[in-house]
C-alpha positions as CSV (number, residue, x, y, z in Angstrom):
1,X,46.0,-12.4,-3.5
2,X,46.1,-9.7,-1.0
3,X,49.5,-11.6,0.4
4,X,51.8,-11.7,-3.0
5,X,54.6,-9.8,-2.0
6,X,56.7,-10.1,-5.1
7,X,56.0,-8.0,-8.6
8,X,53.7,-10.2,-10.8
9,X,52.8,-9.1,-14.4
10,X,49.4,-10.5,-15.8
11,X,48.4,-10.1,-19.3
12,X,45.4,-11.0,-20.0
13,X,44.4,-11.3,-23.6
14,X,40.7,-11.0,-24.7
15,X,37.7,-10.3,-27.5
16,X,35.5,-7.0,-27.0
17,X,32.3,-9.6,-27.1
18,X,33.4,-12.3,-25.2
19,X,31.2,-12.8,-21.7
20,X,34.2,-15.0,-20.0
21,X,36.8,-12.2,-20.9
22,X,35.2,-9.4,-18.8
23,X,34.3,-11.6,-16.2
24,X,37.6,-12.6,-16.2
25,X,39.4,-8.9,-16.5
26,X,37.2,-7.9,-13.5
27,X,38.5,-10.6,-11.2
28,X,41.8,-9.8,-11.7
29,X,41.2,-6.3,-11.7
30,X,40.3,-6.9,-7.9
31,X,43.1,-8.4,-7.2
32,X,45.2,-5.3,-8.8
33,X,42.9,-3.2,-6.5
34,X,44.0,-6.0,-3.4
35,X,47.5,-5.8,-4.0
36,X,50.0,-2.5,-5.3
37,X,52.2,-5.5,-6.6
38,X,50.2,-7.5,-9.0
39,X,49.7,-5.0,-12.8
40,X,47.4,-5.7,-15.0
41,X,47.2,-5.6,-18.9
42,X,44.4,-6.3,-20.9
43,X,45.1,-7.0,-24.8
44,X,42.2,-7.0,-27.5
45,X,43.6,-9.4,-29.8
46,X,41.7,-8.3,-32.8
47,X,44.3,-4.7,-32.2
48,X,47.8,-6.4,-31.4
49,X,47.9,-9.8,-34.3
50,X,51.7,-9.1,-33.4
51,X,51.4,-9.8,-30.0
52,X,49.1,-12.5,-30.3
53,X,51.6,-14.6,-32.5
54,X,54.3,-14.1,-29.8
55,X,52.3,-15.5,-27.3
56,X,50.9,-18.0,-29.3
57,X,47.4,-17.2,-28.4
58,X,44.4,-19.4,-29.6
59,X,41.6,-18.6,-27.7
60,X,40.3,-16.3,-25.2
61,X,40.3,-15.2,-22.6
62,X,44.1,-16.1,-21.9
63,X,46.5,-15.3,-19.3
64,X,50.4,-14.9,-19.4
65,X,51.8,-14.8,-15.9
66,X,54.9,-12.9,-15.7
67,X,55.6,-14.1,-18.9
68,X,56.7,-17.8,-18.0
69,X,52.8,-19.2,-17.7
70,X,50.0,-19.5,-19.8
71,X,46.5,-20.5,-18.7
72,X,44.0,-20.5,-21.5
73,X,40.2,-20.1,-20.8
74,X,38.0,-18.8,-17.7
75,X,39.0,-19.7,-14.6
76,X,36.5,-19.0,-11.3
77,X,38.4,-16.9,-8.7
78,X,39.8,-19.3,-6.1
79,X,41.2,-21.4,-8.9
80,X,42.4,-18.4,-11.0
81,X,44.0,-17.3,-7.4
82,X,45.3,-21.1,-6.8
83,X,46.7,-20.7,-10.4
84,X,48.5,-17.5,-9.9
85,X,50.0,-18.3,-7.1
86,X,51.5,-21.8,-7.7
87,X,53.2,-20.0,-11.1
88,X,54.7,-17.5,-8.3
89,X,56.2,-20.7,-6.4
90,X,57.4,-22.5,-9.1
91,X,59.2,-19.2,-10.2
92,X,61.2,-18.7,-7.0
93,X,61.9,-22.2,-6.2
């Protein structure tokens, strides 16, 4: 992640309880910590029902990726990674 040279927005959206969510939000906190170009924002989704209905979220933890990618559930690191960047490629193909 340390080699993404283009902005990339994550939003990941999560419960307060849930175990995957936090292990999740720490991984990609990491990368934010790699890289000054990936941000980061975590949504509870019992606080923001609007945004959850724009997103059309139906579980947790879920991640938009700059808005044009959804993944839905956890995701280990080097797949997370392998997910994030194959969204970045087929963006600016």
């Amino acid at each position: 992640m340390a080699n993404v040279n283009t902005q990339t927005n994550l939003k990941l959206f999560v419960t307060p309880e849930c175990p995957y969510c936090k292990r999740m939000g720490e991984l990609l906190g990491e990368f934010v910590v790699l890289n000054k170009n990936i941000n980061l924002s975590i949504v509870n989704v019992f606080n923001f029902p609007e945004i959850i209905e724009k997103y059309d979220i139906e579980a947790v933890p879920t991640l938009i990726i700059n808005e044009e990618y959804k993944l839905i559930g956890f995701h280990e690191e080097s797949l997370l990674c392998m997910h994030i960047l194959s969204s970045l490629n087929k963006l600016y193909e």
